[in-house]
DRENKOLLUM-298749 format. One record per residue (C-alpha): x, y, z; residue in one letter. Coordinates in Angstrom, 2 decimals. Example, Ala and Ser with C-alpha at 12.3 -4.5 7.8 and 13.67 -1.06 7.14 Angstrom:
BEGIN
<rec east="12.30" north="-4.50" up="7.80" residuo="A"/>
<rec east="13.67" north="-1.06" up="7.14" residuo="S"/>
# end
This chain:
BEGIN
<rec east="104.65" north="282.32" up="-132.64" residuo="X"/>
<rec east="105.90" north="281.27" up="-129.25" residuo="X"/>
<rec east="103.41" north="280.00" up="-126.69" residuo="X"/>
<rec east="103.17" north="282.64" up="-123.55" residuo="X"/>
<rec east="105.35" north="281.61" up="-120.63" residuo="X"/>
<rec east="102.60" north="282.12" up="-117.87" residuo="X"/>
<rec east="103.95" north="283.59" up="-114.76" residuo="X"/>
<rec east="101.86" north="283.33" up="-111.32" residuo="X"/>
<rec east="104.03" north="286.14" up="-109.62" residuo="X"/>
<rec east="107.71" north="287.36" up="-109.05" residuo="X"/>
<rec east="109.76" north="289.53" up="-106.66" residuo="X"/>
<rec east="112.14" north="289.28" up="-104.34" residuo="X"/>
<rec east="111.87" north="286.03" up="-101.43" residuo="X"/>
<rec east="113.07" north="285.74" up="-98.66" residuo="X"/>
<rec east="113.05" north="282.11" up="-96.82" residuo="X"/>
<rec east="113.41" north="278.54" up="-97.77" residuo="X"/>
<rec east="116.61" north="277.17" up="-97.51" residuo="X"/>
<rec east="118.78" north="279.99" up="-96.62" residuo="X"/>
<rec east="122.00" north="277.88" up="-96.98" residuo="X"/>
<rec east="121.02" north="278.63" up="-101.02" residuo="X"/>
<rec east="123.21" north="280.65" up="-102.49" residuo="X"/>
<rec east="121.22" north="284.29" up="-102.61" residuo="X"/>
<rec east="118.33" north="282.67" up="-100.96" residuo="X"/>
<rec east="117.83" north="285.28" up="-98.28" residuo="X"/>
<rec east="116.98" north="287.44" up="-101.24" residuo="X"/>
<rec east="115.94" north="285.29" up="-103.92" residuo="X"/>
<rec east="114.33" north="286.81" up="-107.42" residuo="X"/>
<rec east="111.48" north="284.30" up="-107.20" residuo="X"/>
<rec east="109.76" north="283.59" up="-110.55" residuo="X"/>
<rec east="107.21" north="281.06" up="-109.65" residuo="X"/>
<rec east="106.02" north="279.72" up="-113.13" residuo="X"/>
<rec east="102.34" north="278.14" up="-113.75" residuo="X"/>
<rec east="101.28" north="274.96" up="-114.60" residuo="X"/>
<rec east="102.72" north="271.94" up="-114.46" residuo="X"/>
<rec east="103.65" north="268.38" up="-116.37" residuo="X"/>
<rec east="102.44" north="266.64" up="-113.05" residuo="X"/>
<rec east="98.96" north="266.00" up="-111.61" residuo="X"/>
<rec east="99.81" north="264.87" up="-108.13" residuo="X"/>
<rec east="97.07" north="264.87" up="-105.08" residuo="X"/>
<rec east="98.96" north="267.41" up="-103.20" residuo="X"/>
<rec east="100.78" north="270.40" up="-104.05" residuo="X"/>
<rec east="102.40" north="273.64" up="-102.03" residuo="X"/>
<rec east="101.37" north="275.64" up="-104.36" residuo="X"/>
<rec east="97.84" north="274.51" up="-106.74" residuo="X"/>
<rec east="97.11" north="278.06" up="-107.41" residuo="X"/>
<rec east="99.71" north="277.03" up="-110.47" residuo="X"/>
<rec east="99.68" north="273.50" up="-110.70" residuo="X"/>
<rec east="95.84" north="272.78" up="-110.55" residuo="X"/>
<rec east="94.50" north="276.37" up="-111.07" residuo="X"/>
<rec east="96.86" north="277.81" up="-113.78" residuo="X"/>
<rec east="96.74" north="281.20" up="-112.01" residuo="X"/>
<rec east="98.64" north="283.92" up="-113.81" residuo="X"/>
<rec east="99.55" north="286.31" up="-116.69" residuo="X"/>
<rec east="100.99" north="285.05" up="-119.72" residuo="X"/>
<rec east="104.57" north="286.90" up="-120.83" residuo="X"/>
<rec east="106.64" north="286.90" up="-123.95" residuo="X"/>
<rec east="110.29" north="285.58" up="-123.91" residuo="X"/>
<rec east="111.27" north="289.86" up="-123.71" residuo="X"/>
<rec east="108.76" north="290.29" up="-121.23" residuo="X"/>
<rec east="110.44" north="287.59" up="-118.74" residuo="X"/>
<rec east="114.23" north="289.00" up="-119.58" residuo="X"/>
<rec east="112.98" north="292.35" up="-118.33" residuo="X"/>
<rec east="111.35" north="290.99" up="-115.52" residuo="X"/>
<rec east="114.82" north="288.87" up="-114.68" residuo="X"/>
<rec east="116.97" north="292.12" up="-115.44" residuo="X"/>
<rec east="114.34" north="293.92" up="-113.05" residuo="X"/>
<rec east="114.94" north="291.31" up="-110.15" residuo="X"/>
<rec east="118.36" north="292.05" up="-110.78" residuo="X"/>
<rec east="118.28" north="295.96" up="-110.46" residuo="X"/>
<rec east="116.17" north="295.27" up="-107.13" residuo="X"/>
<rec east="119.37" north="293.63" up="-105.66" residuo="X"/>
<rec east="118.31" north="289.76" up="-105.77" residuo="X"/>
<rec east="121.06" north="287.24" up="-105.06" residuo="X"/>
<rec east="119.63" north="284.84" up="-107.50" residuo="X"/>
<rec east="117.02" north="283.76" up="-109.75" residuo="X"/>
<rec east="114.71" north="281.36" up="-108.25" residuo="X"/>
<rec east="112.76" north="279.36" up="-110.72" residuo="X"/>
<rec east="109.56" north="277.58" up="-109.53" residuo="X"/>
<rec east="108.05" north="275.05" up="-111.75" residuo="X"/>
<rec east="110.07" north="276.19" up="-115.35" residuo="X"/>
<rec east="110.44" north="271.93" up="-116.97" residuo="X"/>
<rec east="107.63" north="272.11" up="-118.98" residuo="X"/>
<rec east="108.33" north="275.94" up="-120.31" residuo="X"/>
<rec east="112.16" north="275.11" up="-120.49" residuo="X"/>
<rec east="112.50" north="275.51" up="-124.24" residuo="X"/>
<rec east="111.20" north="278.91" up="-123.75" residuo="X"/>
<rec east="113.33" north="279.76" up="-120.49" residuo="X"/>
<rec east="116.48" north="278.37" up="-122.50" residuo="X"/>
<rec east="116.64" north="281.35" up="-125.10" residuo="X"/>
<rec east="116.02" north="283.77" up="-122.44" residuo="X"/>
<rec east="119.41" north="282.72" up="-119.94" residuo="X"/>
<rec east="121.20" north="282.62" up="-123.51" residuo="X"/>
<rec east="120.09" north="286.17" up="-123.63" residuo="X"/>
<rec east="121.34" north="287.24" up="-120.30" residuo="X"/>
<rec east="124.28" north="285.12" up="-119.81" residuo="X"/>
<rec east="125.53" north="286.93" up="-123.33" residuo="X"/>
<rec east="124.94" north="290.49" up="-122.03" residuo="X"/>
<rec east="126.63" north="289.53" up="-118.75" residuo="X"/>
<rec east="129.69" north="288.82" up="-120.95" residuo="X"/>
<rec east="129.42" north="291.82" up="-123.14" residuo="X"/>
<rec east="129.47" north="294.08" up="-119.94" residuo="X"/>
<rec east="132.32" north="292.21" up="-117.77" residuo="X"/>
<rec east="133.98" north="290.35" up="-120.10" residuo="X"/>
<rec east="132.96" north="286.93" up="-118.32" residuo="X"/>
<rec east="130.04" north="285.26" up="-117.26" residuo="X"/>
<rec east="130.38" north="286.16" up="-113.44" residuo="X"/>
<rec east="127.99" north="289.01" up="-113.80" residuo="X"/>
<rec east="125.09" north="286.34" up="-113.94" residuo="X"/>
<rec east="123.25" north="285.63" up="-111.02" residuo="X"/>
<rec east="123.31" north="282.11" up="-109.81" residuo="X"/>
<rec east="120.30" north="280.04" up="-110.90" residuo="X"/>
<rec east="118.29" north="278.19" up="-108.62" residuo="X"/>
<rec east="115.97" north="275.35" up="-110.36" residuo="X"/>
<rec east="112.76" north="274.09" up="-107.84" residuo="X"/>
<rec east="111.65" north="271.51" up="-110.68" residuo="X"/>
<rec east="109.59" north="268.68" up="-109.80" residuo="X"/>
<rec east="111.83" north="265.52" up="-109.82" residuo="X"/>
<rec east="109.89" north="263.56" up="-113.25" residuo="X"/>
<rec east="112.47" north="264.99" up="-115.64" residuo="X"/>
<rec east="114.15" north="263.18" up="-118.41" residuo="X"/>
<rec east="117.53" north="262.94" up="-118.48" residuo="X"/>
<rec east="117.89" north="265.06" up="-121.77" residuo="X"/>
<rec east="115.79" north="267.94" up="-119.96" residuo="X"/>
<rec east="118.44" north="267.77" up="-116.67" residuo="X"/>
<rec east="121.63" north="267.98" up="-119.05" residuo="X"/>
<rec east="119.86" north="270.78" up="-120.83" residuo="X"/>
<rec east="119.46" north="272.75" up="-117.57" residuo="X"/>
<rec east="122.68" north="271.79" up="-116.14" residuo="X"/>
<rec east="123.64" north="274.53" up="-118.68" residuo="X"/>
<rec east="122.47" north="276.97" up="-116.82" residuo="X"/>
<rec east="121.77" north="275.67" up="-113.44" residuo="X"/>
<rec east="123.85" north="276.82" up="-110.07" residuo="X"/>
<rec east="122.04" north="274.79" up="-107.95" residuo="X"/>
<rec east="119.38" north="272.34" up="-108.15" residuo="X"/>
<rec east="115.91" north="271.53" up="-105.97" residuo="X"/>
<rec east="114.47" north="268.76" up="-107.72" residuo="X"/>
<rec east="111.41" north="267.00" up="-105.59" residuo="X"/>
<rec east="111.55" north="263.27" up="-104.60" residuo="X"/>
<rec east="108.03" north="262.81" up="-103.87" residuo="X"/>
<rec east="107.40" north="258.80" up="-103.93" residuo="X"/>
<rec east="109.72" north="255.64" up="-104.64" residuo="X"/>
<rec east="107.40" north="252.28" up="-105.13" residuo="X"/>
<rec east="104.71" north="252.57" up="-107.72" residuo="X"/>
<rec east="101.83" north="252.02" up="-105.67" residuo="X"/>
<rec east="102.59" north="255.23" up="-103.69" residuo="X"/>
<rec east="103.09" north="257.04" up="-106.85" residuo="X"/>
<rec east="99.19" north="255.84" up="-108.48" residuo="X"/>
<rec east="98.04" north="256.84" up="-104.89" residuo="X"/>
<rec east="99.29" north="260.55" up="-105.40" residuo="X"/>
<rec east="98.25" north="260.64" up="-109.28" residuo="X"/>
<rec east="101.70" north="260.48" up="-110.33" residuo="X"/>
<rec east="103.60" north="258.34" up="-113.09" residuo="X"/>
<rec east="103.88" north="255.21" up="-111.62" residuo="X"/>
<rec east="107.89" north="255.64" up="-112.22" residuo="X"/>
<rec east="107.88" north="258.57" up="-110.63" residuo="X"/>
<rec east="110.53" north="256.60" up="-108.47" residuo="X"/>
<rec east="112.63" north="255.29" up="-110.77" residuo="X"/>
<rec east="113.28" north="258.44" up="-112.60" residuo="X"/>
<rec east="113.54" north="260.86" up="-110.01" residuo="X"/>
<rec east="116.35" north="258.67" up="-108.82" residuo="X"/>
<rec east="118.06" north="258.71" up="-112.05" residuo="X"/>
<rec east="117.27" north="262.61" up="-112.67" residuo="X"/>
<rec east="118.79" north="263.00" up="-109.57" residuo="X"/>
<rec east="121.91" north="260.95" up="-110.54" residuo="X"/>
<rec east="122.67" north="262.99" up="-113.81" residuo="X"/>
<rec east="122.60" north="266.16" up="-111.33" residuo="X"/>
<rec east="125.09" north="264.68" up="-109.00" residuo="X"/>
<rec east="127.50" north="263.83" up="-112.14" residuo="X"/>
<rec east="127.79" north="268.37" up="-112.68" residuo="X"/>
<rec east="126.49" north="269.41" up="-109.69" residuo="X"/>
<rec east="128.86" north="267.73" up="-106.71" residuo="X"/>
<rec east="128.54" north="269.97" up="-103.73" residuo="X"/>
<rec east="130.74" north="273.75" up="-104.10" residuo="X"/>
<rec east="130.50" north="275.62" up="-100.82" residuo="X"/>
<rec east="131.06" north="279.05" up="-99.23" residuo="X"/>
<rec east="133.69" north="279.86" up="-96.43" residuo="X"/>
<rec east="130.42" north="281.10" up="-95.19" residuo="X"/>
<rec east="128.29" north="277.83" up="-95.61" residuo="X"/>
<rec east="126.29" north="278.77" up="-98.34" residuo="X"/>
<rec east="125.68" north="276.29" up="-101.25" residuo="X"/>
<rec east="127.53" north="277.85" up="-104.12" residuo="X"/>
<rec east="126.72" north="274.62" up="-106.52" residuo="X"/>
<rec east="125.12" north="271.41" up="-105.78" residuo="X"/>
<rec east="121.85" north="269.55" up="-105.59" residuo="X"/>
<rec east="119.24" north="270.03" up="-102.44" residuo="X"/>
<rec east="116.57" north="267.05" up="-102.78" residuo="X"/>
<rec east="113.17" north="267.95" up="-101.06" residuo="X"/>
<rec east="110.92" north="265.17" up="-99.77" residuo="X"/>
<rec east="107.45" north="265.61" up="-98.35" residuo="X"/>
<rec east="106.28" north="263.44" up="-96.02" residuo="X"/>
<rec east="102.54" north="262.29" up="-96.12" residuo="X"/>
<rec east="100.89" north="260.75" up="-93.35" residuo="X"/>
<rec east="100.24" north="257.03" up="-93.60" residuo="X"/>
<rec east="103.23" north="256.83" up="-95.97" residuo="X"/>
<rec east="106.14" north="256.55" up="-93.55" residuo="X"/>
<rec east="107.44" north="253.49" up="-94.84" residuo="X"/>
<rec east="108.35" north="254.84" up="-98.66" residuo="X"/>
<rec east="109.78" north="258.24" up="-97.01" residuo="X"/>
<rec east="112.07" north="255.51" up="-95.76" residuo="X"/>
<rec east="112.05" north="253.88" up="-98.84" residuo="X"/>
<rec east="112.92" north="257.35" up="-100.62" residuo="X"/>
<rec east="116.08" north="258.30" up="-98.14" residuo="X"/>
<rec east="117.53" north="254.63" up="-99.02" residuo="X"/>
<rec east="117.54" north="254.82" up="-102.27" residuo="X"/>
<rec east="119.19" north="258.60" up="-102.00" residuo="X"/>
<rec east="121.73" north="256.48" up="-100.19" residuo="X"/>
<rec east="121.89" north="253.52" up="-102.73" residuo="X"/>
<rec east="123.27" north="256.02" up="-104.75" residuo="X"/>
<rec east="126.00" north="258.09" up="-102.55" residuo="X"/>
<rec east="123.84" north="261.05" up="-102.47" residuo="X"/>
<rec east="125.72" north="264.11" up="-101.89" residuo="X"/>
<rec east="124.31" north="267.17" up="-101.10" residuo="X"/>
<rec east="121.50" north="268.75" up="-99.12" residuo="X"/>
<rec east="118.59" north="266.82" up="-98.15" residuo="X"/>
<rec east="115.38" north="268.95" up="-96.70" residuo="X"/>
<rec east="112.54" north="267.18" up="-95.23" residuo="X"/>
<rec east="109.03" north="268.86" up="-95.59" residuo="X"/>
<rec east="106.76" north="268.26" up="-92.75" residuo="X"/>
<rec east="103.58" north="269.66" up="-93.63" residuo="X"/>
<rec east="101.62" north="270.36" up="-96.76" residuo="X"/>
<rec east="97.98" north="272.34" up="-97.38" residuo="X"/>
<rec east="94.95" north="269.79" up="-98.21" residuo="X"/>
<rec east="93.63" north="272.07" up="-100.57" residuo="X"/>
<rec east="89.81" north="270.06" up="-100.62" residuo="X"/>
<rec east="89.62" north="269.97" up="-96.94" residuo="X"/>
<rec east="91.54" north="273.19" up="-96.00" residuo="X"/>
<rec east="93.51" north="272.34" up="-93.71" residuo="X"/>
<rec east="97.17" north="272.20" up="-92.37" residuo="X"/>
<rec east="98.47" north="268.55" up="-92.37" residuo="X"/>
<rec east="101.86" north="268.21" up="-90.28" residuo="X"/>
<rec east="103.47" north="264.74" up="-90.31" residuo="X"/>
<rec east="104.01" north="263.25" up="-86.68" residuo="X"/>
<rec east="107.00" north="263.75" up="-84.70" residuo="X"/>
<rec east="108.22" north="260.37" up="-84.20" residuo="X"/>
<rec east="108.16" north="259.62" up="-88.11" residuo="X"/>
<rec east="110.47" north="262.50" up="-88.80" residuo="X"/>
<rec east="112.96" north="261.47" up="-86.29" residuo="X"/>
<rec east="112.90" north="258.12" up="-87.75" residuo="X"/>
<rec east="113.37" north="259.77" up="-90.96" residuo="X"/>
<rec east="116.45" north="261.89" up="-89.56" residuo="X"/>
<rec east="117.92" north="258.54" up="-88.07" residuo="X"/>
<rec east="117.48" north="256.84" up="-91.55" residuo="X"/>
<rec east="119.53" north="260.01" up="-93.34" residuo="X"/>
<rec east="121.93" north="260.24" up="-90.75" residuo="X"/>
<rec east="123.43" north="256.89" up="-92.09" residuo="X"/>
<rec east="123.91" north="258.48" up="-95.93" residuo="X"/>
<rec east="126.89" north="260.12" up="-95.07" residuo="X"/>
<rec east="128.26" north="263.16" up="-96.62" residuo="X"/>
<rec east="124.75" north="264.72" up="-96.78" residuo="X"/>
<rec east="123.52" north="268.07" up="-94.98" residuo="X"/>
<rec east="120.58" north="267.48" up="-93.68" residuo="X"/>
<rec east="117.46" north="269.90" up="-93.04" residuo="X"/>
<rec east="114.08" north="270.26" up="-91.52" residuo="X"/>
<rec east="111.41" north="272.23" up="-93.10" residuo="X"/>
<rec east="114.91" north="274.26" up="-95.03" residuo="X"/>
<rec east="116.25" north="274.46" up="-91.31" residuo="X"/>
<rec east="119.31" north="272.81" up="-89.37" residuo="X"/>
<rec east="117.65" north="270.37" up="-86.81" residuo="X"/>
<rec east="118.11" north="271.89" up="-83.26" residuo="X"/>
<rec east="118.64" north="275.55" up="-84.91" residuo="X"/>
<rec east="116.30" north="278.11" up="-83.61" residuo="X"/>
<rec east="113.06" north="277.62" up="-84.91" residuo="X"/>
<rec east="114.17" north="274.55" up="-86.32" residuo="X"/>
<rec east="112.50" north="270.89" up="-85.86" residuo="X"/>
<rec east="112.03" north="269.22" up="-81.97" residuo="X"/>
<rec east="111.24" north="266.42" up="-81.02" residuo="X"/>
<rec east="108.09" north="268.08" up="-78.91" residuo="X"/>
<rec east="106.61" north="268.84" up="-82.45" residuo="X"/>
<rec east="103.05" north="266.96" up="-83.01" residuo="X"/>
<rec east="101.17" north="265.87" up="-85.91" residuo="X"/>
<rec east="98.44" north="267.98" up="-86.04" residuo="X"/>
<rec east="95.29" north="268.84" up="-88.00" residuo="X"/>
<rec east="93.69" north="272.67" up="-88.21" residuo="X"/>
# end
């Protein structure tokens, strides 16, 4: 009997990285739990609280054909690595009917994968499959900074090289208009007090010729003290000036152009509420 793939919500999104291909209305399925236990997450309702209703594999292809009907320009999975073997049969599913209705597979929507970075290299090829574009988190690089945030301590090391295997299928496809049509977009938070392995995180991206999209988080939710935690403003420029020397690499701010409206200045502050 197959396990139920627990859902914490879906519908349409709008937001986050509207460069994404359909992003600016995404079919969000934001899966729960997780294969991590780090000290800080967007979104612990799933990770730490396991919030959510558990779905059969026909139950989820409805839902994604649903998503569909309401006019989403993708599907946006949140969280799917450790439900993947489950997820796989259901894209098999879809991409098959898309082809018995147009004769190809272009009447699939693109596939957006927000996955968490620690994935094995297997797991990545697996998705590549399937996957338009990928989001994969690079939280940490050195091992002490990884312990610190209750991850694997080689989260680093294997990030980098899940990251790698993405770049080999995924090089960057764009738009006439600008939007991402295929690629990678790596998101890195950036913790107070931990300035110096952000650093550390953006040169190894470059170690590797990273190319692609880059987005730079600036604030998180500490869930135990409830609270809004932004990173100062003089670490993310630093941060900026560090990516600025990778290249052929789009760079954002919180999933917006620096200097766009609304975007990041340099009058932001680190600040507490």
């Amino acid at each position: 009997m197959t396990p139920g793939i627990r859902v914490y919500r879906y519908g349409i999104h709008r937001g986050e990285e509207n460069l994404v291909i359909g992003n600016r209305k995404a079919g969000m399925v934001n899966f729960s739990g997780c294969h991590l236990s780090c000290g800080f997450c967007y979104t612990p309702e799933t990770s730490v609280l396991n919030q959510g209703l558990n779905m059969t594999e026909d139950e989820l292809y409805g839902v994604l054909e649903d998503l569909r009907s309401a006019g989403a320009g993708n599907w946006n999975f949140i969280s799917p690595s450790h439900l993947w073997r489950w997820l796989e049969p259901v894209l098999h599913r879809l991409r098959i009917a898309a082809q018995s209705q147009l004769g190809t597979s272009q009447g699939e929507l693109p596939l957006i994968l927000k996955i968490s970075g620690f994935e094995t290299e297997k797991l990545v090829r697996r998705m590549a499959a399937f996957a338009s574009v990928f989001v994969p988190d690079f939280k940490v690089w050195d091992e002490e900074a990884a312990r610190n945030s209750h991850l694997p301590a080689r989260y680093g090391e294997v990030a980098l090289r899940a990251i790698e295997i993405m770049m080999e299928t995924h090089p960057p496809i764009w738009s006439d208009q600008g939007e991402l049509l295929r690629g990678v977009l790596v998101r890195h938070l950036v913790m107070p007090g931990y300035l110096a392995d952000s650093l550390k995180v953006i040169e190894n991206l470059g170690e590797i010729r990273f190319q692609g999209v880059l987005n730079i988080m600036t604030y998180f939710h500490d869930v135990k003290r409830a609270r809004l935690v932004r990173a100062h403003a003089n670490d993310i420029w630093m941060l900026i000036e560090k990516a600025s020397e990778m290249g052929d690499v789009t760079l954002l701010i919180d999933g917006k152009l620096p200097g766009s409206e609304r975007g990041f200045s340099k009058e932001a502050a680190y600040v507490t509420t």
